[in-house]
DSSP file (Angstrom, degrees, kcal/mol; ACC not computed):
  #  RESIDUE AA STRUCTURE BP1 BP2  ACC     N-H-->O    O-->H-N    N-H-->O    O-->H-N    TCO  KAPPA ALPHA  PHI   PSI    X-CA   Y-CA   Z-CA
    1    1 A X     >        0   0    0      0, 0.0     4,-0.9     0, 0.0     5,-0.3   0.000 360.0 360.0 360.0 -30.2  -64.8   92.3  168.7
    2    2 A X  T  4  +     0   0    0      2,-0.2     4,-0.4     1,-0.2     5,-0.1   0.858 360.0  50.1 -41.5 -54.9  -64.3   89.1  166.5
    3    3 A X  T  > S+     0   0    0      1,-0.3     4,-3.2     2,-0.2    -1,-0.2   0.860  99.7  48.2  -1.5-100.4  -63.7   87.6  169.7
    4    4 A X  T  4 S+     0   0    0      1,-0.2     4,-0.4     2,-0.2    -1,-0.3   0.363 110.4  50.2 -91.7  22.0  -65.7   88.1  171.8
    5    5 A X  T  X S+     0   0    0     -4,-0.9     4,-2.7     2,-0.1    -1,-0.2   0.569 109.9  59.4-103.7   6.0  -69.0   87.2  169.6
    6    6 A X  H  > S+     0   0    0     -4,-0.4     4,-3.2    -5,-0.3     5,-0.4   0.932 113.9  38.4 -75.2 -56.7  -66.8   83.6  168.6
    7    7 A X  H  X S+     0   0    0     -4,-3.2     4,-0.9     1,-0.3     5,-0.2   0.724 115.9  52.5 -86.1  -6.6  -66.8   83.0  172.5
    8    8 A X  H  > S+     0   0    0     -4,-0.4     4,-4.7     3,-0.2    -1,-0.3   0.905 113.5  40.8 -13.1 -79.3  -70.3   84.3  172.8
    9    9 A X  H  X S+     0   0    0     -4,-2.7     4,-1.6     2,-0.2    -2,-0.2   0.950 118.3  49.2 -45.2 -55.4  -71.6   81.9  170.0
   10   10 A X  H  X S+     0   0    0     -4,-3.2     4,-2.2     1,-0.2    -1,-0.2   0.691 108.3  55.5 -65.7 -31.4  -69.4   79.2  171.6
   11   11 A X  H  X S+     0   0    0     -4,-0.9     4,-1.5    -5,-0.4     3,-0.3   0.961 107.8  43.5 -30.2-107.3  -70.9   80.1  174.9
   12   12 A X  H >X S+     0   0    0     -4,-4.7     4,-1.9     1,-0.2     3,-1.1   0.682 114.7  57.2 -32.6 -81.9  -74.6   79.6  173.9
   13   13 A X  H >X S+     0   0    0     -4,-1.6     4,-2.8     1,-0.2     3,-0.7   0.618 106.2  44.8  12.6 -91.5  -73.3   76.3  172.0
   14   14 A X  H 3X S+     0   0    0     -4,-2.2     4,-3.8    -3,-0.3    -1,-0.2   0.883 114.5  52.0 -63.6 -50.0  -71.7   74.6  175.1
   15   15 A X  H <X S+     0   0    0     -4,-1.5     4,-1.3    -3,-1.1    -1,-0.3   0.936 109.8  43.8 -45.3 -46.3  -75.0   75.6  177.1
   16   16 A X  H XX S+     0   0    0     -4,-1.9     4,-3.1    -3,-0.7     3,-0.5   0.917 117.0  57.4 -74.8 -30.1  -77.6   74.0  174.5
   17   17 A X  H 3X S+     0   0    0     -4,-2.8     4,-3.0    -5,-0.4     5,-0.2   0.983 113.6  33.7 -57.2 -71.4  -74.5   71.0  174.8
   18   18 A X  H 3< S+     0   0    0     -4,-3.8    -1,-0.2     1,-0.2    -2,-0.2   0.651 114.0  65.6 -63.2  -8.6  -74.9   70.6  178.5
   19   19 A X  H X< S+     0   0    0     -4,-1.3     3,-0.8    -3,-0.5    -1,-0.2   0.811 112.3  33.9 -57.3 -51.6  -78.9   71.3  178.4
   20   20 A X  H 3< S+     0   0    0     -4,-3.1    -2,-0.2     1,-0.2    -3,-0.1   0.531 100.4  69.0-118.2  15.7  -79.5   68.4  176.6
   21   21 A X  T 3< S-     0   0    0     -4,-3.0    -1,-0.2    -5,-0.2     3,-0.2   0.414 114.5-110.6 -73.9   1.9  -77.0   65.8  177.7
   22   22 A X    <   -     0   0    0     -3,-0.8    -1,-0.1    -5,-0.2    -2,-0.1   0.404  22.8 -77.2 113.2 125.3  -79.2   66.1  180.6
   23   23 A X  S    S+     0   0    0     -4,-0.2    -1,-0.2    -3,-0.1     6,-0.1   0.234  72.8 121.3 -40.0  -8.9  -79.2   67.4  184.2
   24   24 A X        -     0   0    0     -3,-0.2     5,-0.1     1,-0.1    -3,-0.0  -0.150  66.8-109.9 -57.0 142.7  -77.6   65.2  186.1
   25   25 A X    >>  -     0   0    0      3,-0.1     3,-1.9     1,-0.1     4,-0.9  -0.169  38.2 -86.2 -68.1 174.2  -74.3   66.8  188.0
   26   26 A X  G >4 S+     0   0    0      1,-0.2     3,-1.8     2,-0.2    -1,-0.1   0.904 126.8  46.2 -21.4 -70.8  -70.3   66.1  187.2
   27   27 A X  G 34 S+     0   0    0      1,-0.3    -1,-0.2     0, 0.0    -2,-0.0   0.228 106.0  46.4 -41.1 -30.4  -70.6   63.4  189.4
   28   28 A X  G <4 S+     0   0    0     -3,-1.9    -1,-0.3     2,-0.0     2,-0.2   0.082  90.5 108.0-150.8  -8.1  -73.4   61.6  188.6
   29   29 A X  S << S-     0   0    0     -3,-1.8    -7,-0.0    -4,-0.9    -6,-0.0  -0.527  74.0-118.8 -57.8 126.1  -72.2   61.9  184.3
   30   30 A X     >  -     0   0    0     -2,-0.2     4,-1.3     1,-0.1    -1,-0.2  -0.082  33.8-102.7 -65.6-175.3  -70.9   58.1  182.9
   31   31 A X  H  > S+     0   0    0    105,-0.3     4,-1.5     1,-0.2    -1,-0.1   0.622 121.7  61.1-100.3  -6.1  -67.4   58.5  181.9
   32   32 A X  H  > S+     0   0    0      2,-0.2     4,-1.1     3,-0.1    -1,-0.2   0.945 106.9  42.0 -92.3 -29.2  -68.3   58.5  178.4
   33   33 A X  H  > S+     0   0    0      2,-0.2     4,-1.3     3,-0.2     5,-0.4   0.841 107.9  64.2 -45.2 -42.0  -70.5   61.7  178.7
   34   34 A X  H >X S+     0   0    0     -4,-1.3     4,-1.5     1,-0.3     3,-0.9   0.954 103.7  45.4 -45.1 -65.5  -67.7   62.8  180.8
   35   35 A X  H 3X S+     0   0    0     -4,-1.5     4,-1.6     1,-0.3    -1,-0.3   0.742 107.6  58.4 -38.5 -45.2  -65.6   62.5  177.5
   36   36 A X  H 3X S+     0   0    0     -4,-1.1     4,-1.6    -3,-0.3    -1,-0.3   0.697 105.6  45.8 -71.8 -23.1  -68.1   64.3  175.4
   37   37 A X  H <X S+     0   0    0     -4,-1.3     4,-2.3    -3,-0.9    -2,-0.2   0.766 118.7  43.5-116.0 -26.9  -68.2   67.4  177.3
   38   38 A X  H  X S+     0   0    0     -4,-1.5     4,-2.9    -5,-0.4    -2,-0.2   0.863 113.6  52.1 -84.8 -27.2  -64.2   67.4  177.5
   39   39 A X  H  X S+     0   0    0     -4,-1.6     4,-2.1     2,-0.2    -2,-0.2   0.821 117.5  35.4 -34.6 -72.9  -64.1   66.5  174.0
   40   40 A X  H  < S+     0   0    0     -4,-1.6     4,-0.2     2,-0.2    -2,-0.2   0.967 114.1  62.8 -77.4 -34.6  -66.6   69.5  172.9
   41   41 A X  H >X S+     0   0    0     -4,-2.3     3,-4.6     1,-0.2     4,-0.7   0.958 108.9  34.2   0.7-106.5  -65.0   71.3  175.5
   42   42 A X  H >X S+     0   0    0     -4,-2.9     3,-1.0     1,-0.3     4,-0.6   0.816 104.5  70.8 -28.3 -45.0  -61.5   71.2  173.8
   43   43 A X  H 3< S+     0   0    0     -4,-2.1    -1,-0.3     1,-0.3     4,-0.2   0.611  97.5  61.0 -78.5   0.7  -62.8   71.4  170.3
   44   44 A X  H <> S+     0   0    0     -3,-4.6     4,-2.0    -4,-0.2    -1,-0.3   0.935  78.3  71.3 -85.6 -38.5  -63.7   75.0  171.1
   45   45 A X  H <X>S+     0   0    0     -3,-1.0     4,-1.2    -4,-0.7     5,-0.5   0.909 102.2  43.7 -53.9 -57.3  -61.0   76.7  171.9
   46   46 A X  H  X5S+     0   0    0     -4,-0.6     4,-0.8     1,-0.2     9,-0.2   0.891 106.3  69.2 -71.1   2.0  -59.6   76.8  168.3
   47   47 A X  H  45S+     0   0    0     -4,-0.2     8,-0.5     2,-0.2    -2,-0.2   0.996 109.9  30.7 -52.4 -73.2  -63.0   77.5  167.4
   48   48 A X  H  <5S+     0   0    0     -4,-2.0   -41,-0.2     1,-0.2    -1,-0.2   0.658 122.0  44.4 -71.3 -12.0  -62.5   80.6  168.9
   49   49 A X  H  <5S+     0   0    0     -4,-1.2    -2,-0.2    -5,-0.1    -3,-0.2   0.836 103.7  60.2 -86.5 -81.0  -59.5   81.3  168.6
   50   50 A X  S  <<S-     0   0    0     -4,-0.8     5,-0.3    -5,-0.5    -4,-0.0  -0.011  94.7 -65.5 -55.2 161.1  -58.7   80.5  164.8
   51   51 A X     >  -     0   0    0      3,-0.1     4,-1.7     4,-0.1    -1,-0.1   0.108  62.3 -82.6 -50.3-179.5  -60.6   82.2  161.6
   52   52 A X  H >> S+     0   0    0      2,-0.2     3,-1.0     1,-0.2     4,-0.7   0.970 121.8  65.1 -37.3 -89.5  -63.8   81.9  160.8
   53   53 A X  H 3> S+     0   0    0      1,-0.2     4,-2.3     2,-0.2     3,-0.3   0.658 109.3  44.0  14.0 -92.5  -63.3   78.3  158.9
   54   54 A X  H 3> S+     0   0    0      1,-0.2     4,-0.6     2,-0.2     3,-0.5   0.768 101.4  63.4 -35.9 -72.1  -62.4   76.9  161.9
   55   55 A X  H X< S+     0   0    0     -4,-1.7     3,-0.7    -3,-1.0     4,-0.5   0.706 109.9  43.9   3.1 -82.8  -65.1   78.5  164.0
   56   56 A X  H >X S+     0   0    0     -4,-0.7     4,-2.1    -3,-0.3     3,-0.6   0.720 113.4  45.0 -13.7 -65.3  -67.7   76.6  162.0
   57   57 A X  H 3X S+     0   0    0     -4,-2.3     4,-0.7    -3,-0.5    -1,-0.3   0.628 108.9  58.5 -79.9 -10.9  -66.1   73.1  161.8
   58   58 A X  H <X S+     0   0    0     -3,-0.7     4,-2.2    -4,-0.6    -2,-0.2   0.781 110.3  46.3 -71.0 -42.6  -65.4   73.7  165.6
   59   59 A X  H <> S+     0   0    0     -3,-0.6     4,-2.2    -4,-0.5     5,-0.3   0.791 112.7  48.7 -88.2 -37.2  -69.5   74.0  165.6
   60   60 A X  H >X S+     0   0    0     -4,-2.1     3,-2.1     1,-0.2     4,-1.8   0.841 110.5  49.5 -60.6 -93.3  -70.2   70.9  163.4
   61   61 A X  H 3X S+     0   0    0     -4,-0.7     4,-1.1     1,-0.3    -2,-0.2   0.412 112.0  46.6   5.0 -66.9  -68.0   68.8  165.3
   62   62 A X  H 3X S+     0   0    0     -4,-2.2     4,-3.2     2,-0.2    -1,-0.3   0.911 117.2  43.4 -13.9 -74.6  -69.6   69.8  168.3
   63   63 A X  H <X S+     0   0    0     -4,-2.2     4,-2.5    -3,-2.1     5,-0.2   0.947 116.2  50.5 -35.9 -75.0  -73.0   69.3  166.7
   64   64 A X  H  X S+     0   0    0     -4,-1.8     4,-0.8    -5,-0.3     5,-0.3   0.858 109.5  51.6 -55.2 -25.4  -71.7   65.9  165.2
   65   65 A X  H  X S+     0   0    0     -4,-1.1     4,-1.5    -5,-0.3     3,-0.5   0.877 111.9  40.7 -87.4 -56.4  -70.5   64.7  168.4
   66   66 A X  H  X S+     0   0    0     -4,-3.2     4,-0.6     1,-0.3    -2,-0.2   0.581 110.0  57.9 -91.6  21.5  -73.5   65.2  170.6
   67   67 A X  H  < S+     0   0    0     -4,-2.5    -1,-0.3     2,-0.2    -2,-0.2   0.451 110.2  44.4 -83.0 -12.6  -76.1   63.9  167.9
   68   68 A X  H >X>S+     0   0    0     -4,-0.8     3,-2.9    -3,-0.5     4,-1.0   0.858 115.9  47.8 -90.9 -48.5  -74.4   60.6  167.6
   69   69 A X  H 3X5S+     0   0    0     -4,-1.5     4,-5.1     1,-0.3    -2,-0.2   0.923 113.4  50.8 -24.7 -55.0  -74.2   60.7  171.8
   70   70 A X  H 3<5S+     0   0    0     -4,-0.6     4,-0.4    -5,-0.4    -1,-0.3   0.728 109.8  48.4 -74.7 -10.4  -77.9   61.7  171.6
   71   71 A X  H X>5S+     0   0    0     -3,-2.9     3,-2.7    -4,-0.2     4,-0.9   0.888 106.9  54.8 -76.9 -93.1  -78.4   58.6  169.2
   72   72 A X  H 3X5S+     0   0    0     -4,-1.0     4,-2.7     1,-0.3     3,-0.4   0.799 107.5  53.6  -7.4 -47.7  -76.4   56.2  171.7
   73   73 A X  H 3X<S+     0   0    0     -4,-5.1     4,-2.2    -5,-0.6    -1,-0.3   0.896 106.1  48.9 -87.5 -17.7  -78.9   57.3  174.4
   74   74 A X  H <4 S+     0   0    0     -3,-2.7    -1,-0.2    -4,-0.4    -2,-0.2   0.599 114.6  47.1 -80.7   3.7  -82.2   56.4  172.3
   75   75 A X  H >X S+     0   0    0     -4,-0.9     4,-2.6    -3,-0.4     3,-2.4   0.707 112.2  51.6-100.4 -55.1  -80.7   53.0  171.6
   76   76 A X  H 3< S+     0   0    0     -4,-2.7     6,-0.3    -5,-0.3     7,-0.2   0.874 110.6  48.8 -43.0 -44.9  -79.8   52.7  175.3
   77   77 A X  T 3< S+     0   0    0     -4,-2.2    -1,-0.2     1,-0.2    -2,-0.1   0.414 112.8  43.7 -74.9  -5.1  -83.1   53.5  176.2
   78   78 A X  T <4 S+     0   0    0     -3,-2.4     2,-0.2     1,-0.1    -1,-0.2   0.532 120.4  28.5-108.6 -20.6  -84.9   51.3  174.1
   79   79 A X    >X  -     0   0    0     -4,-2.6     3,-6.3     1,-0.1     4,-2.1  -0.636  65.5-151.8-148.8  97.4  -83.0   48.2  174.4
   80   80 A X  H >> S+     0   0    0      1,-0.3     4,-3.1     2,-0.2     3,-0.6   0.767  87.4  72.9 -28.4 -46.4  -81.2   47.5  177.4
   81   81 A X  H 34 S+     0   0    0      1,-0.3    -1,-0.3     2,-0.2     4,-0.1   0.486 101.9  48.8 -64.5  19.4  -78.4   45.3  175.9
   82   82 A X  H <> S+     0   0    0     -3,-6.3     4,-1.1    -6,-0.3     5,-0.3   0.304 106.5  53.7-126.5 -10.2  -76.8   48.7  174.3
   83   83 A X  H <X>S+     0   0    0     -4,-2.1     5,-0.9    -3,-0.6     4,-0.7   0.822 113.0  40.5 -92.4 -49.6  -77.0   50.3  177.2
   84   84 A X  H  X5S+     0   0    0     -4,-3.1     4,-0.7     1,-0.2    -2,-0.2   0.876 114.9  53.7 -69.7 -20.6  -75.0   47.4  179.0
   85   85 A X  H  45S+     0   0    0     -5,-0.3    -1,-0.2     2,-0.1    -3,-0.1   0.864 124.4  28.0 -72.4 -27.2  -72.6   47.2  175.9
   86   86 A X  H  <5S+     0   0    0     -4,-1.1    -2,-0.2     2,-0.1    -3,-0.1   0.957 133.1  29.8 -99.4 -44.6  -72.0   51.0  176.3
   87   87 A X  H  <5S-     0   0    0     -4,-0.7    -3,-0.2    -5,-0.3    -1,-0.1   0.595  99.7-141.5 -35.2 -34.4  -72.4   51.8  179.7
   88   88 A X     << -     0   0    0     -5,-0.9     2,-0.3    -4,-0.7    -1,-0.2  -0.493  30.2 -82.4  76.9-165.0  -71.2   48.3  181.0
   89   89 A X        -     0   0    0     -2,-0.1    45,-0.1    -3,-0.1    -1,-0.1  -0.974  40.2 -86.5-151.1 140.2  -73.2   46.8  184.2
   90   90 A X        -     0   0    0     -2,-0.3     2,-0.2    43,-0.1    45,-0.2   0.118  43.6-159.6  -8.7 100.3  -73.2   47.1  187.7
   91   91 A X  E     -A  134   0A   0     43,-1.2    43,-2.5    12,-0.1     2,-0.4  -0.810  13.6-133.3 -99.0 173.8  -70.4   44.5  189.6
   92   92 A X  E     +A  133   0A   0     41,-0.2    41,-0.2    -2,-0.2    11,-0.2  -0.873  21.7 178.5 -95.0 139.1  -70.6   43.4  193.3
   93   93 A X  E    S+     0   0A   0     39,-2.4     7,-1.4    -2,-0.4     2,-0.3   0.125  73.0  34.4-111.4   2.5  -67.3   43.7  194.7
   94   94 A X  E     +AB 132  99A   0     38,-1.1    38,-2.5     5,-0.2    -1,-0.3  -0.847  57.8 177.5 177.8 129.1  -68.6   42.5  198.1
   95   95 A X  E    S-A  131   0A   0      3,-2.7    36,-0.2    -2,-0.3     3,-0.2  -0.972  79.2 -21.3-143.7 125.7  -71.3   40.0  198.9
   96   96 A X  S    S-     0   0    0     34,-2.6    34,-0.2    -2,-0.3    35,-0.1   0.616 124.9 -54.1  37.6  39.4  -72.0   39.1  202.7
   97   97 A X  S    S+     0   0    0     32,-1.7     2,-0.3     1,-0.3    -1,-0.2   0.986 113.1 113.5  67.1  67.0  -68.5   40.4  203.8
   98   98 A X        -     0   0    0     31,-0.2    -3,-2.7    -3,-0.2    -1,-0.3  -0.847  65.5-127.0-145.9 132.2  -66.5   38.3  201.5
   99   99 A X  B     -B   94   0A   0     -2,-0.3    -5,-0.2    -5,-0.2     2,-0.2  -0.120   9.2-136.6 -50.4 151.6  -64.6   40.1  198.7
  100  100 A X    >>  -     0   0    0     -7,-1.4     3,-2.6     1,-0.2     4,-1.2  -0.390  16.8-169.7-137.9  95.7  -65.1   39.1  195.3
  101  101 A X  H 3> S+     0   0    0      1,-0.3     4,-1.4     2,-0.2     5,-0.3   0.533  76.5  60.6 -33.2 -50.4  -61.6   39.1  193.7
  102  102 A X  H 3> S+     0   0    0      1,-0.2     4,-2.2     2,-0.2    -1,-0.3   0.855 105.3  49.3 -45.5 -47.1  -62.6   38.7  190.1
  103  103 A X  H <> S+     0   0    0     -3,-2.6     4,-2.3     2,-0.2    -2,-0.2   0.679 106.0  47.5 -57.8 -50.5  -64.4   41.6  190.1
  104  104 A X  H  X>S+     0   0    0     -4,-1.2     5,-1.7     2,-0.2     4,-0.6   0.704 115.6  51.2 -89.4 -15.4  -62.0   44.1  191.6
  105  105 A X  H  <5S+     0   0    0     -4,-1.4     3,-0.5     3,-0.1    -2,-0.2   0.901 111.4  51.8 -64.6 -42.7  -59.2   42.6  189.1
  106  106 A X  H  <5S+     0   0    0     -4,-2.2    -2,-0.2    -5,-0.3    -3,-0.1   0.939 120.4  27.2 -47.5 -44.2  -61.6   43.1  186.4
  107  107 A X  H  <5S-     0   0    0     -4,-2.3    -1,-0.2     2,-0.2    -2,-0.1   0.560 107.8-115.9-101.4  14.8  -62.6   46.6  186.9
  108  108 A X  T  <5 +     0   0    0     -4,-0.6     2,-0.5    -3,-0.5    -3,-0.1   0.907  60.0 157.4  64.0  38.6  -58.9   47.8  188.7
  109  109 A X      < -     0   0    0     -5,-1.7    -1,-0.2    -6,-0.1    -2,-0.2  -0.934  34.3-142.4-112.7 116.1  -60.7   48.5  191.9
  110  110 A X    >>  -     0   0    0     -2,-0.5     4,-1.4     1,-0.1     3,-0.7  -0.036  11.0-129.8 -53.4 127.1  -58.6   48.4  194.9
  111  111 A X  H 3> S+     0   0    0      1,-0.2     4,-0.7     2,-0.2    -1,-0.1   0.590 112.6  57.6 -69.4  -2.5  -59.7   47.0  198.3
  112  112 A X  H 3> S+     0   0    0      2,-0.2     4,-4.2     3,-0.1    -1,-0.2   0.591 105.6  61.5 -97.3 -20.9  -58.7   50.0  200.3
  113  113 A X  H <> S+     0   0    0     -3,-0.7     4,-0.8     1,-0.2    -2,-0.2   0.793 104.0  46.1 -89.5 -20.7  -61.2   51.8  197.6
  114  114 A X  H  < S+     0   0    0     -4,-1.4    -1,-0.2     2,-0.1    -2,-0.2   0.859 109.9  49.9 -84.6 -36.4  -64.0   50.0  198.6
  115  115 A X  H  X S+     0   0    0     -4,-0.7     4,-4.0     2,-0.2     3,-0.4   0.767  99.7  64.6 -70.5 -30.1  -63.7   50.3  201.9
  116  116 A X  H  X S+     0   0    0     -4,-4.2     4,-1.7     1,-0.3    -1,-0.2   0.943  99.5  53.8 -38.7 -57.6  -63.2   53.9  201.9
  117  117 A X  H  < S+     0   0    0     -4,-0.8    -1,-0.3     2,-0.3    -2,-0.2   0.301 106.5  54.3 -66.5   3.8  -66.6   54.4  200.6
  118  118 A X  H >>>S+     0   0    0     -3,-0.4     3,-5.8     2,-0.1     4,-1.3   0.754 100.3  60.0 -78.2 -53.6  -67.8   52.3  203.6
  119  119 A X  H ><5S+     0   0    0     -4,-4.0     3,-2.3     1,-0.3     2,-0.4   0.853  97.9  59.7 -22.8 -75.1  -66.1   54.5  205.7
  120  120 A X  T 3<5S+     0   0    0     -4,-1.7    -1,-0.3     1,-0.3    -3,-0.1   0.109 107.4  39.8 -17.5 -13.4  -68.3   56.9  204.2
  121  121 A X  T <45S-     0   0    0     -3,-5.8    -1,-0.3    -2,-0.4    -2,-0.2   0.300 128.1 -87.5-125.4 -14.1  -71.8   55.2  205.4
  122  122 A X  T <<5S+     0   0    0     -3,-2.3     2,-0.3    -4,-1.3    -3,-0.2   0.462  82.5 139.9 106.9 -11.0  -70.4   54.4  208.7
  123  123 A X      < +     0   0    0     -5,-1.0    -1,-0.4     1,-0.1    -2,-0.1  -0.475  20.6 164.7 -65.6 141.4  -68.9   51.2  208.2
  124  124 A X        +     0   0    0     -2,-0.3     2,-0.3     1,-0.2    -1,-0.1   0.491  56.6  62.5-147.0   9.9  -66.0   50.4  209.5
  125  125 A X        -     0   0    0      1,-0.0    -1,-0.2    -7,-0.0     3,-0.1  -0.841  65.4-135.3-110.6 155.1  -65.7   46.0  209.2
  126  126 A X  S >  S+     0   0    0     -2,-0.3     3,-0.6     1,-0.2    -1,-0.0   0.483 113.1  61.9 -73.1 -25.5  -65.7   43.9  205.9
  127  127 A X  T 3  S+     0   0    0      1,-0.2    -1,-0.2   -30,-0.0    18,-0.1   0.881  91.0  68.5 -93.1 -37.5  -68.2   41.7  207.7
  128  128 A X  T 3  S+     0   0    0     -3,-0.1    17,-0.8     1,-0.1     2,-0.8   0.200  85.4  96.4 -36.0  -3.5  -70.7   45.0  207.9
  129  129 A X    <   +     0   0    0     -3,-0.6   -32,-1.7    15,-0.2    15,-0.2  -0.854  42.3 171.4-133.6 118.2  -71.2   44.8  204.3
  130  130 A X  S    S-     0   0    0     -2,-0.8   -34,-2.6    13,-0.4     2,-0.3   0.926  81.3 -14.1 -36.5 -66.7  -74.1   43.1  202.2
  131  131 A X  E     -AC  95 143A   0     12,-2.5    12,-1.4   -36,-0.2     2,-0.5  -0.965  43.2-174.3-131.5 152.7  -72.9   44.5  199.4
  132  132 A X  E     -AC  94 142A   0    -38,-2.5   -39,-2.4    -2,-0.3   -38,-1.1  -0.949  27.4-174.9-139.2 138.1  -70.7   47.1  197.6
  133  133 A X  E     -AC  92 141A   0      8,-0.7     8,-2.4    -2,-0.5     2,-0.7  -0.990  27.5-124.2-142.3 147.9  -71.4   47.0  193.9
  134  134 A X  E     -AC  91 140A   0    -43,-2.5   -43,-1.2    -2,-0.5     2,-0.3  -0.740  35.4-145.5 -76.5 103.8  -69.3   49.0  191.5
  135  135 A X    >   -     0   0    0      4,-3.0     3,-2.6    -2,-0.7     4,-0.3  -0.557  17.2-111.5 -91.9 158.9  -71.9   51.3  189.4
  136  136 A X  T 3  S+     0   0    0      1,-0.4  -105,-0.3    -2,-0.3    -1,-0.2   0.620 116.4  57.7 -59.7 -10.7  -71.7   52.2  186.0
  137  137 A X  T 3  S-     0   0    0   -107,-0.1    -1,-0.4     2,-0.1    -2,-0.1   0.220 120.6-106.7 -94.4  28.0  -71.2   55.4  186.4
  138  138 A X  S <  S+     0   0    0     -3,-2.6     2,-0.3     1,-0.3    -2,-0.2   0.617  81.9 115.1  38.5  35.5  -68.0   54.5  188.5
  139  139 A X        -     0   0    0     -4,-0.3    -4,-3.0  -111,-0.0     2,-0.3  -0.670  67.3-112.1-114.7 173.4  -69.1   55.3  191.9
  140  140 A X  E     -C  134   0A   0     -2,-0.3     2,-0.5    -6,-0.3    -6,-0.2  -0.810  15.3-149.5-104.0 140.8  -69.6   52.4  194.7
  141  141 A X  E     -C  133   0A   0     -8,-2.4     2,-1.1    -2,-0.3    -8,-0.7  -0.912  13.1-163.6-104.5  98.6  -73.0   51.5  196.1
  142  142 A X  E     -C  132   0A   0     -2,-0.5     2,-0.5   -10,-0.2   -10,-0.2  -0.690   8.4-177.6 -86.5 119.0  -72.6   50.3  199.9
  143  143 A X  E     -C  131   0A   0    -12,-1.4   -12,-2.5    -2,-1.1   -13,-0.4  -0.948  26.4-136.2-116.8 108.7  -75.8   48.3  201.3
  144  144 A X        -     0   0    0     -2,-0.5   -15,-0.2   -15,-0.2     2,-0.2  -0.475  16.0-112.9 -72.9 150.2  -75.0   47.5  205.1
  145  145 A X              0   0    0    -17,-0.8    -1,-0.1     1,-0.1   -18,-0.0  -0.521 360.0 360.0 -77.8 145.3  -75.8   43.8  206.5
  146  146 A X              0   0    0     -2,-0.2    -1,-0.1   -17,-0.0   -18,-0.1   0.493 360.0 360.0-103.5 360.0  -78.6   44.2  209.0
């Protein structure tokens, strides 16, 4: 019975977690939220699992992890250069169908990877694209040349 009111608790917990990191899907999560939820994730299981003790400090932790996250996003939201120091910012990886080579060394993005995601809009030439820019949340933006 011990159990199942630990994964209960832990249960309600992980919901109010993912409530207020926001609505956004998997997808559409930076890779540092991404990290916080895998993070409190993990930290549950001996939570539940383990005595009591444990249980508890499982719950701080938790607690402690997404109040400094929820901190991070009221700094982000008030002053834009902490959102680009944590977040990072948008590169172009393609600007009037010419790669830009700095860019995809910087962020270890692959030319075959950009082009997929053209694939994906209907492109199918390097010369068909305006732009591709790399977004912070690590997805590709394609904007076809008209």
């Amino acid at each position: 019975m011990e159990l199942v009111l630990k994964s209960l608790w832990m249960y309600l917990f992980l919901l109010w977690v993912f409530r207020t990191t926001g609505k956004r899907s998997i997808g559409d999560h930076t890779p540092l939220e991404f990290a916080l939820l895998v993070m409190v994730a993990g930290a549950s299981v001996p939570g539940v699992v383990s005595g009591e003790r444990t249980f508890w400090a499982t719950f701080l932790m938790g607690t402690t992890l997404l109040g400094v996250h929820t901190s991070f996003n009221w700094l982000k939201s008030r002053w834009s250069t902490m959102a680009d120091w944590i977040d990072g910012t948008p590169l172009i990886l393609v600007e009037n169908g010419e790669w830009i080579d700095l860019h995809l060394r910087r962020t270890l993005t692959s030319r075959h990877e950009v082009l997929s995601y053209a694939r994906g809009r209907g492109i199918d030439e390097l010369d068909q694209i305006r732009y591709a820019i790399l977004e912070r949340n690590g997805k590709i933006t394609i904007i076809p040349a008209r």
